[in-house]
C-alpha positions in Angstrom: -55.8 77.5 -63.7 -53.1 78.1 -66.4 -53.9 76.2 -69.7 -50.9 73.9 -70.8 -50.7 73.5 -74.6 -48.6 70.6 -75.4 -46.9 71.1 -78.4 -44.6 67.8 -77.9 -47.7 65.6 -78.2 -48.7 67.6 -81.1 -45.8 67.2 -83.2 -45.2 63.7 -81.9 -48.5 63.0 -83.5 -48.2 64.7 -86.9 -44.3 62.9 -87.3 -46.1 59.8 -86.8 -49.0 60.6 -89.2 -46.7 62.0 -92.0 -45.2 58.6 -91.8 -48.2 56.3 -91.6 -49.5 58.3 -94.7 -45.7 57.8 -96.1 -45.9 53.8 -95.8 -48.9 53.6 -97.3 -48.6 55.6 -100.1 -45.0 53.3 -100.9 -47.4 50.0 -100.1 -50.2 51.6 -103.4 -47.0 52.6 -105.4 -45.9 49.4 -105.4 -49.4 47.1 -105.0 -50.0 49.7 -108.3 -46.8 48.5 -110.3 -47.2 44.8 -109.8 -50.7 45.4 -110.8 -49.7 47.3 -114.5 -46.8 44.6 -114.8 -49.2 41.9 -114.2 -51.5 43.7 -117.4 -48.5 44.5 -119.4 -47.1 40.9 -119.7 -47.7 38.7 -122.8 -50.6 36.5 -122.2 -50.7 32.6 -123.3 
């Protein structure tokens, strides 16, 4: 019984969770800078 290492489905997976982490980090970035231009503007 030969053991089969599957490095296809191993990279497959870390692509997709460089990416996931990618797309979130750019969702924070930007939830962050409405957030500090919400603070920054003049209030009435």
């Amino acid at each position: 019984m030969t053991v089969a290492i599957h490095y296809g489905s191993f990279i497959n997976v870390g692509i997709q969770f460089l990416i996931t982490m990618w797309v979130i980090f750019m969702i924070v970035k930007a939830v962050n800078k409405v957030k500090l231009s919400n603070s920054l503007a003049p209030k009435e």
